[in-house]
C-alpha positions in Angstrom: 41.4 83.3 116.5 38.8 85.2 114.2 42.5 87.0 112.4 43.7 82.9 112.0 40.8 81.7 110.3 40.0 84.6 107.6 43.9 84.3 106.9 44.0 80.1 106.8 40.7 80.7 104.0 42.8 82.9 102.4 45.8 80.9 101.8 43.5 78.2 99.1 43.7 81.1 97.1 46.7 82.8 97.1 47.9 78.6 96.5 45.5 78.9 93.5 46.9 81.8 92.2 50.2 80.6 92.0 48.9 77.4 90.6 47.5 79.1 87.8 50.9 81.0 87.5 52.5 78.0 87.6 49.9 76.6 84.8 50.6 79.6 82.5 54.3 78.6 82.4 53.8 75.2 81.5 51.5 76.4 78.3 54.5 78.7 77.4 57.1 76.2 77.9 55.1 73.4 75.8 54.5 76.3 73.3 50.7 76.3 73.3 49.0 78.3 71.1 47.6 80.5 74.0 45.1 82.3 71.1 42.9 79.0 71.3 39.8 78.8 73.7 41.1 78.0 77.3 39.0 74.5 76.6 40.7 73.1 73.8 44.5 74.2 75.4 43.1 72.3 78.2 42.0 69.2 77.1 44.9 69.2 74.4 47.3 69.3 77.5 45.4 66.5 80.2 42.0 66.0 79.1 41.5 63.6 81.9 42.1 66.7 84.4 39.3 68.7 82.9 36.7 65.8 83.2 38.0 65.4 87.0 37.3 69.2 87.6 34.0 69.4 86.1 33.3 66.2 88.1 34.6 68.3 91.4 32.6 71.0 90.6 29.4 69.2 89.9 29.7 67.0 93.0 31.5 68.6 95.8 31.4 72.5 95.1 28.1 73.1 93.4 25.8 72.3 96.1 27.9 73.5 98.8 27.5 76.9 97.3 23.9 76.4 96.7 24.2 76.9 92.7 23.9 73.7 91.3 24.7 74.7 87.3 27.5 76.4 88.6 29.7 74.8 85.9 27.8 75.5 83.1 27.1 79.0 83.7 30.5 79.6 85.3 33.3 77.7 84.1 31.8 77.0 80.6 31.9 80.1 79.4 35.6 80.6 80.7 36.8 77.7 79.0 35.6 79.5 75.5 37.8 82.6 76.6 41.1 82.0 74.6 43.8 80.6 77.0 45.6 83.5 77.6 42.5 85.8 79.1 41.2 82.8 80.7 44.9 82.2 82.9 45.0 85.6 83.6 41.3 85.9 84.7 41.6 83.1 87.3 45.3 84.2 88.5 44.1 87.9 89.0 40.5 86.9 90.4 42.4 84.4 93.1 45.3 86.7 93.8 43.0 89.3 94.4 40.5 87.2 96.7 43.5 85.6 98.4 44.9 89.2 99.4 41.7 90.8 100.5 41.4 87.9 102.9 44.7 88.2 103.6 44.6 91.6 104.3 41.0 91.1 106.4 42.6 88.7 108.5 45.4 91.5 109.5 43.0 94.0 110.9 43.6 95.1 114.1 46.5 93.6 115.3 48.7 95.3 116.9 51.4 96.6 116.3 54.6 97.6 118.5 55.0 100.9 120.5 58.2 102.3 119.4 
């Protein structure tokens, strides 16, 4: 049951990751400028997204992980990364967090005699 859990926490992330795959694509296809700051590409592409996520952040996540500027010392800074460090920051950092969990929920299982 333990095994199910640490791999259903992992899957947000791994979902993230390809999200922010997913996000990367879009910028090409629209031909962003991916030199700008990860802010201004954002809220040149949906600014009403950006105000929603900081809204997310501030309400919902913040205090659940006891870290109430969480925003500004976190994701503020990212957003002055330019767009292209920024995307690949979050998609490694997710991946990465995604497949440890994944790989944490594998751990000793077994596996068939042969």
């Amino acid at each position: 049951m333990l095994r199910f859990l640490i791999r259903l926490l992992a899957l947000p992330f791994l979902v993230a990751a390809l999200a922010t795959l997913a996000a990367a694509v879009y910028m090409i296809v629209q031909g962003v400028d991916v030199s700008l700051p990860a802010g201004q590409v954002w809220t040149e592409l949906d600014s009403p997204s950006l105000n929603l996520a900081e809204a997310i952040v501030d309400r919902y996540v913040a205090p659940n992980v006891f870290y109430p500027d969480l925003w500004y010392d976190a994701v503020v800074p990212l957003l002055g990364w330019p767009a292209w460090q920024a995307v690949l920051a979050v998609m490694f950092g997710a991946a990465v967090i995604g497949l440890i969990l994944w790989r944490l929920g594998g751990i000793g299982r077994r596996r068939p005699v042969d």
